[in-house]
VOBA-1610 file (N, C-alpha, C; in pm, whole numbers, padded with zeros to 5 digits, always signed):
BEGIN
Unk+15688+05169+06701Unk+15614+05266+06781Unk+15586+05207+06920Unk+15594+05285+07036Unk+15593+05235+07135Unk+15452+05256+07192Unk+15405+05135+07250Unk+15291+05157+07281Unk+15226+05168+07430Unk+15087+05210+07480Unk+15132+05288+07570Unk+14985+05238+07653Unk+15005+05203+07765Unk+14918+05102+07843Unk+14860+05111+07959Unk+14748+05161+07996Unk+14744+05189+08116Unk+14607+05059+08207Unk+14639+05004+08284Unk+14564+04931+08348Unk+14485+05006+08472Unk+14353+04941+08533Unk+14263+05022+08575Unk+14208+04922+08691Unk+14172+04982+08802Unk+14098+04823+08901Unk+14079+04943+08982Unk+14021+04903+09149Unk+13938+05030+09210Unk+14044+05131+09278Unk+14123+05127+09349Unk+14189+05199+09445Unk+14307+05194+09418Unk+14393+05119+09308Unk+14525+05146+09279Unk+14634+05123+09355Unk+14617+05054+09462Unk+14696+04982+09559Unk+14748+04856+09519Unk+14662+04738+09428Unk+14665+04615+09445Unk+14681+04631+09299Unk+14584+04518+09287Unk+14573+04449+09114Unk+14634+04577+08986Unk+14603+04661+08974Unk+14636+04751+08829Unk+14869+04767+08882Unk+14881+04818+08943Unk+14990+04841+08992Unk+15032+04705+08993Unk+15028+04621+09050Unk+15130+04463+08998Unk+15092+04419+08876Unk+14988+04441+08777Unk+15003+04414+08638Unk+15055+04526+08581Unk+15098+04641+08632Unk+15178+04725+08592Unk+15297+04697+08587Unk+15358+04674+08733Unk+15498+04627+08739Unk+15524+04484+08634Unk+15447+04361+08631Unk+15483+04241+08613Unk+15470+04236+08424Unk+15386+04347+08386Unk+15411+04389+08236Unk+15527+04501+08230Unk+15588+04508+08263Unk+15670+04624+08253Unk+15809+04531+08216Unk+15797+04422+08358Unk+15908+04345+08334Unk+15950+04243+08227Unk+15798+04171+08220Unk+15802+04088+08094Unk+15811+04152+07961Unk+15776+04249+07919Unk+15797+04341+07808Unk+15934+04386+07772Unk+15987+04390+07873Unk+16114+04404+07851Unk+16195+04267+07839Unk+16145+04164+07889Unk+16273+04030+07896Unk+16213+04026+07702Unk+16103+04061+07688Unk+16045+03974+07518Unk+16127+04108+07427Unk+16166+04216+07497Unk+16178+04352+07401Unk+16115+04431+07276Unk+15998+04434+07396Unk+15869+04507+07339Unk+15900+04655+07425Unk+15863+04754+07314Unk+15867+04888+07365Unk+15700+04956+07367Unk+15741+04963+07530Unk+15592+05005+07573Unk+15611+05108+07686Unk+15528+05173+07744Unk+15486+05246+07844Unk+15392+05229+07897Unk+15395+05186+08044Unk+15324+05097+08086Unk+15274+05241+08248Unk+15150+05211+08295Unk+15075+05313+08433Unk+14956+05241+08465Unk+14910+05272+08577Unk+14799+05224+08661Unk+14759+05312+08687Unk+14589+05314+08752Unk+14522+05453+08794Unk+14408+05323+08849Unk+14299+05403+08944Unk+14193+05342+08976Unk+14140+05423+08995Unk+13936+05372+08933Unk+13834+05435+08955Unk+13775+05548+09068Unk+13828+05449+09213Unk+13819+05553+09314Unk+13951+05543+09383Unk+14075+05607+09339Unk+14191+05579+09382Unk+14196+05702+09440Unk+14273+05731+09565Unk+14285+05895+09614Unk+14436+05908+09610Unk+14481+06013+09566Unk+14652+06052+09509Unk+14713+06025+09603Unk+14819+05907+09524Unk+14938+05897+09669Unk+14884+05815+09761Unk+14822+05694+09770Unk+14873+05594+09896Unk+14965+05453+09810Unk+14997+05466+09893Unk+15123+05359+09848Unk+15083+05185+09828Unk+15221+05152+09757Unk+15130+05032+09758Unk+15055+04932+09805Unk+14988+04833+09822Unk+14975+04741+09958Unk+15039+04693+10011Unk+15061+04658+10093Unk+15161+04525+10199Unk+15217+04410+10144Unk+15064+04376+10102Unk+15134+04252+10052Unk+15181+04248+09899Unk+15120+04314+09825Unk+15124+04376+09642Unk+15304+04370+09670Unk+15348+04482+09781Unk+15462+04534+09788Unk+15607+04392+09838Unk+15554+04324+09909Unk+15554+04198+09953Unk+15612+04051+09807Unk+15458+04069+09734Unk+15527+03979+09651Unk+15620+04000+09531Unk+15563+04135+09496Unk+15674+04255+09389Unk+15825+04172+09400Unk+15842+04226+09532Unk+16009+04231+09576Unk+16037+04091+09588Unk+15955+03983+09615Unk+16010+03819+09611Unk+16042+03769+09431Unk+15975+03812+09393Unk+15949+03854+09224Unk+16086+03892+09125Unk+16103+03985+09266Unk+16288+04075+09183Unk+16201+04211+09129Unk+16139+04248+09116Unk+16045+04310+09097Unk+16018+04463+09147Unk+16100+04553+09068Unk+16094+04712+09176Unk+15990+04782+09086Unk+15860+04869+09191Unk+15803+04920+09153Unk+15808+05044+09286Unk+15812+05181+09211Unk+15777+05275+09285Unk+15663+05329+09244Unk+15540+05364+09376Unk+15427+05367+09309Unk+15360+05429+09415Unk+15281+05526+09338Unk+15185+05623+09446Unk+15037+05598+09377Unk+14914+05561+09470Unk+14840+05586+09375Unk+14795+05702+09274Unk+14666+05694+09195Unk+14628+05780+09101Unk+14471+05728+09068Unk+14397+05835+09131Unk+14270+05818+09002Unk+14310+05808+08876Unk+14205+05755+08771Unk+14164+05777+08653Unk+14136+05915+08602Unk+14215+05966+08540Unk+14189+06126+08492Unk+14185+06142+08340Unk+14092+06238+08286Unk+14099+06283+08115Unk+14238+06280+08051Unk+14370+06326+08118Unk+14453+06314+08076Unk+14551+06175+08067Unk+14527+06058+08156Unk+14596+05933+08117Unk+14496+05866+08046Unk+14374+05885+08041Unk+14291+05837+07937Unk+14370+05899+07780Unk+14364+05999+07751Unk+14388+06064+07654Unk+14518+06038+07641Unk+14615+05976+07700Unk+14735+05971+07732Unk+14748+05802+07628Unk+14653+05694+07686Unk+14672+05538+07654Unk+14611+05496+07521Unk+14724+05414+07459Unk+14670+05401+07362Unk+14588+05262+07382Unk+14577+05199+07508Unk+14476+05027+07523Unk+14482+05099+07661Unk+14330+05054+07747Unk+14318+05051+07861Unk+14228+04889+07901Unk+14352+04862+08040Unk+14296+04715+08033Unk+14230+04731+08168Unk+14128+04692+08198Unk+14040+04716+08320Unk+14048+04564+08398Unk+14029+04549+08540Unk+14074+04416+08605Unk+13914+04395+08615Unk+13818+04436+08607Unk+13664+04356+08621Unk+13602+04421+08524Unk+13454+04391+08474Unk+13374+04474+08439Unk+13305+04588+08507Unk+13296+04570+08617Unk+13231+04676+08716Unk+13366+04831+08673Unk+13477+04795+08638Unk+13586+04869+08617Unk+13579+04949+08449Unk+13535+04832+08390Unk+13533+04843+08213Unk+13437+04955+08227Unk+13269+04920+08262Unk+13157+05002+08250Unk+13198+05165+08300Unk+13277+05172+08422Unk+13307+05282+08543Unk+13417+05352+08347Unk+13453+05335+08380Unk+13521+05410+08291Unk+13495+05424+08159Unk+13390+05313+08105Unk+13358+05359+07945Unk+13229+05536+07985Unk+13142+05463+08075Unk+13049+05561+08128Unk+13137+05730+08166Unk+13276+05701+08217Unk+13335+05849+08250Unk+13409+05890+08127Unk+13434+05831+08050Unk+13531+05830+07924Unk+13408+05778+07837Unk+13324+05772+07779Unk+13279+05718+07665Unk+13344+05766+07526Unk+13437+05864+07514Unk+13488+05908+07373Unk+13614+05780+07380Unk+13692+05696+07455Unk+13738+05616+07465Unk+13710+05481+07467Unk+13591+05437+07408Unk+13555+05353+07388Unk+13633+05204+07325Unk+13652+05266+07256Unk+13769+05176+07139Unk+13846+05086+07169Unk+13925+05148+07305Unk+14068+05125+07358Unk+14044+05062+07536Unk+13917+05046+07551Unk+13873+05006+07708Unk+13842+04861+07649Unk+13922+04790+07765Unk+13916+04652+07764Unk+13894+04601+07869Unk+13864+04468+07897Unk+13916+04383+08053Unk+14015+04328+08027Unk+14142+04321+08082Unk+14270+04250+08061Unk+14253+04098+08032Unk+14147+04016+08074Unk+14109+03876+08010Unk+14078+03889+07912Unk+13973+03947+07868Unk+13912+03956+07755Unk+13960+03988+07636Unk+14057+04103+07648Unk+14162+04160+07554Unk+14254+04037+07496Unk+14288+03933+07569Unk+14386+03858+07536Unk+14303+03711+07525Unk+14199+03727+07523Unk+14099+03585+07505Unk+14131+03555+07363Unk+14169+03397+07317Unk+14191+03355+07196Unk+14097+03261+07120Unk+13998+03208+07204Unk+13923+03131+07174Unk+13833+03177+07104Unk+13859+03093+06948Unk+13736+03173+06851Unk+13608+03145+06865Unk+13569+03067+06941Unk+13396+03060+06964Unk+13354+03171+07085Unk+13478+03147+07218Unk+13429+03298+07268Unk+13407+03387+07251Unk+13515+03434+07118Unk+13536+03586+07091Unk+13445+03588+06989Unk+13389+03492+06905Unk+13228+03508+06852Unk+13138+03551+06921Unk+13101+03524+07081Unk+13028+03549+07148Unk+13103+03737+07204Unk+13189+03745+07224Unk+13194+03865+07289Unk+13188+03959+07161Unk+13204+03941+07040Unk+13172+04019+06890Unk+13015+04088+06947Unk+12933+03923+06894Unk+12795+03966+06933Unk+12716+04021+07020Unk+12819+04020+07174Unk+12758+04057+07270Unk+12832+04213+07293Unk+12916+04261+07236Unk+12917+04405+07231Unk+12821+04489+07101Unk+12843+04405+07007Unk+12698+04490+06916Unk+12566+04430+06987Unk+12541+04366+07021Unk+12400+04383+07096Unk+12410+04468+07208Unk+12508+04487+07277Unk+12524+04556+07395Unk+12500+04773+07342Unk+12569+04766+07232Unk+12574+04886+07157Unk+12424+04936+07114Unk+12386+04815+07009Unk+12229+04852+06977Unk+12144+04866+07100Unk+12123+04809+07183Unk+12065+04839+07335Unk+12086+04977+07363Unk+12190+05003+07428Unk+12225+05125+07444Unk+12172+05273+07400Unk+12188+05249+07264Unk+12116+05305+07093Unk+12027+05320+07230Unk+11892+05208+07203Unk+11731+05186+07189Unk+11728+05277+07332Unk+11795+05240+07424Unk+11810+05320+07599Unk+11795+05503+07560Unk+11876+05500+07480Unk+11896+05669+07473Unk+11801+05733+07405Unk+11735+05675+07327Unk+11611+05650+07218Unk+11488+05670+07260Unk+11521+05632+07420Unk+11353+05554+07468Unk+11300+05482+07378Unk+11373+05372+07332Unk+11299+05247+07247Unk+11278+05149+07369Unk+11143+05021+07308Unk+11153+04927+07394Unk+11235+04794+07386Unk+11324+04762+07430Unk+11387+04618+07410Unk+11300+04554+07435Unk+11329+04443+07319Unk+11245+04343+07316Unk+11306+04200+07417Unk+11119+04144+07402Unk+11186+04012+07504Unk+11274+03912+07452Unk+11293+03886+07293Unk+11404+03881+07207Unk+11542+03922+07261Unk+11570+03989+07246Unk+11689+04076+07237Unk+11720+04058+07424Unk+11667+04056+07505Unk+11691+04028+07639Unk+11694+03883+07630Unk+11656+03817+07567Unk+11689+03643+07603Unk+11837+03649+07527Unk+11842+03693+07443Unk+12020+03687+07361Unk+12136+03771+07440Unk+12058+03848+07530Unk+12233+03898+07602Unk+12214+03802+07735Unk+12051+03752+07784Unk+12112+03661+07908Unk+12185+03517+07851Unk+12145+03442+07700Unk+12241+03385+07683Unk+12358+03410+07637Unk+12408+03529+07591Unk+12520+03527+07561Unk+12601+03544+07713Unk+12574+03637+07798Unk+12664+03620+07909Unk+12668+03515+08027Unk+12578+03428+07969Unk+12547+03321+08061Unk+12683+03203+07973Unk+12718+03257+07818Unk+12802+03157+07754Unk+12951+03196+07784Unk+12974+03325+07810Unk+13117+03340+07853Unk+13173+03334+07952Unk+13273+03323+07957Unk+13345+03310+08114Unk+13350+03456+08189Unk+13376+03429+08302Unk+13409+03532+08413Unk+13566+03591+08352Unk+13543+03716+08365Unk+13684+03770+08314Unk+13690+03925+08420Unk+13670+03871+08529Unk+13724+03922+08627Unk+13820+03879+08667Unk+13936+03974+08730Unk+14057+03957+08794Unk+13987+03953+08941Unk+14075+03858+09041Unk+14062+03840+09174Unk+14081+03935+09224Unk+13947+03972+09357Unk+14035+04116+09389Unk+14091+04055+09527Unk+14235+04077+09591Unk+14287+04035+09733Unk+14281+04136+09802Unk+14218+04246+09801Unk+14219+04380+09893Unk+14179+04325+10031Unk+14274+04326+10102Unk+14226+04339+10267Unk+14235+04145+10315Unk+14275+04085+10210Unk+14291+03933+10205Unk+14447+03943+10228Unk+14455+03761+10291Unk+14601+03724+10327Unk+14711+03737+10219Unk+14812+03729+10210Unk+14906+03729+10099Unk+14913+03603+10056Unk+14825+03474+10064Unk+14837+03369+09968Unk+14697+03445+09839Unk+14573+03496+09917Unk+14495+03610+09834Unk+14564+03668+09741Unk+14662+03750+09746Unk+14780+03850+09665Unk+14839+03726+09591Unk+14930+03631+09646Unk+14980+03521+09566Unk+14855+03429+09464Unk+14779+03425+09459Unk+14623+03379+09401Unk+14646+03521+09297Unk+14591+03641+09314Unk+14573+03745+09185Unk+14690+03790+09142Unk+14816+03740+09154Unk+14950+03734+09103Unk+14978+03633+08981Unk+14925+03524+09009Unk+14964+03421+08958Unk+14851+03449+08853Unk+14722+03454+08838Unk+14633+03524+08810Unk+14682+03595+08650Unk+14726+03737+08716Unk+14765+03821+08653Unk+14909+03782+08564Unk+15030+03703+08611Unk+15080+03661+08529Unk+15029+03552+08391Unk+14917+03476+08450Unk+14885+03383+08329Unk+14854+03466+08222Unk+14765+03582+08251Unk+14675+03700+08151Unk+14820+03790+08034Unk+14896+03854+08197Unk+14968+03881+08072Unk+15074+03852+08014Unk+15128+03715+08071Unk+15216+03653+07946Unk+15143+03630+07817Unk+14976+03616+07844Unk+14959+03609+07678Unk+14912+03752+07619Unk+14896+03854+07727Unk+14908+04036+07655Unk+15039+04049+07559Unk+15158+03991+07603Unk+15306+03978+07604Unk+15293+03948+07447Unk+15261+03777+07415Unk+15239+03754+07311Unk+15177+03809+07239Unk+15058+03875+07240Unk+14950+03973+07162Unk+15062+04091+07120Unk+15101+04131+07196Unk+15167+04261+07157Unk+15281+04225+07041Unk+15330+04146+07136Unk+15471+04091+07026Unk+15401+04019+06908Unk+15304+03967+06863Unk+15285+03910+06716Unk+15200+04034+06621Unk+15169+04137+06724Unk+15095+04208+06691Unk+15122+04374+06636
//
C-alpha cells in the first residue's frame, strides 16, 4: 500500500517543499511506494520556490516543480502521516485539523529512536491531552502537573527544523543537510515499517 505524506512548515517556499523533493528521491533509490506534497500554514497559492531551496534542489540532481499551497481540509484528509518542520507548525494545524490528530507529527520527532526520549514524549503527550481535557472542562491544573510538563520539555530536545527564510544559501545548505539527516531515518522507518 502506498503511503501518502504530506509535510507542513509556514509559507511553502523553503523547508516542507525540499523535504518534499529530497523524500521523494530517497524513497525511490530504497523503493518505497509513497506519495509525497507540501502545503504551509500561511502559504498563499502559487509562489514559487525560493532562490536558494531552488538553488540547492538542482546541485542535488534534484527536480522539483512546485507552486506553493496552504494547508487545506482536503490534503489533510488526503495524508495518511503529516510531518510538521516546528511545533509552532504541529499545534497550527492540530488546532485547524484537530479530527487529524493521530497522523500530525514533527518530522524529528516522528523518526526519534531513542527509547528514553520517546518515554518522555509518550508522557508528555498524555499529559499534554489530560491538560487539554481539564482546559475545556474549566478544571484547575495543578502545581503538580505544571512542574511535570516544565520538566518533561525541559528533558527533550529541540525538534525544530531550521528555518533559512530570507538567510544566505549556506542557511538553506544548514536546513538541507538538516533535513536530509531526519529523513534518511523517515526512509528507514518506512522501509522496516
Amino acid at each position: 500500500m502506498e503511503t501518502k505524506i504530506l509535510f507542513v512548515c509556514t509559507g511553502n517556499t523553503c523547508r516542507s517543499p525540499m523535504a518534499e523533493a529530497i523524500l521523494r528521491q530517497m524513497a525511490e533509490r530504497a523503493g518505497i511506494s509513497i506519495t509525497v506534497k507540501s502545503a504551509g500554514i500561511n502559504a498563499a497559492q502559487g509562489a514559487p520556490l525560493s532562490r536558494h531551496s531552488a538553488v540547492i534542489l538542482d546541485k542535488k540532481g534534484i527536480a522539483l516543480r512546485h507552486a506553493s499551497q496552504p494547508a487545506t481540509d482536503s490534503l489533510i484528509s488526503w495524508a495518511d502521516l503529516i510531518l510538521t518542520m516546528t511545533g509552532n507548525h504541529k499545534q497550527a494545524v492540530i488546532q485547524s485539523y484537530p479530527q487529524a490528530l493521530d497522523k500530525i507529527h514533527l518530522l524529528k520527532e516522528y523518526v526519534e529512536n531513542d527509547p528514553k526520549v520517546l518515554a518522555y514524549i509518550a508522557e508528555s503527550e498524555s499529559l499534554y491531552t489530560e491538560l487539554e481535557i481539564k482546559r475545556v472542562l474549566s478544571q484547575p491544573i495543578s502545581p503538580v502537573e505544571r512542574q511535570r510538563i516544565w520538566e518533561l520539555e525541559n528533558r527533550l530536545p529541540n525538534y525544530d527544523i531550521f528555518d533559512p527564510f530570507g538567510g544566505s544559501l549556506a542557511d538553506y545548505e544548514r536546513c538541507v543537510e538538516e533535513l536530509e539527516l531526519q529523513i534518511n531515518k523517515l526512509v528507514h522507518k518506512l522501509k522496516s515499517g
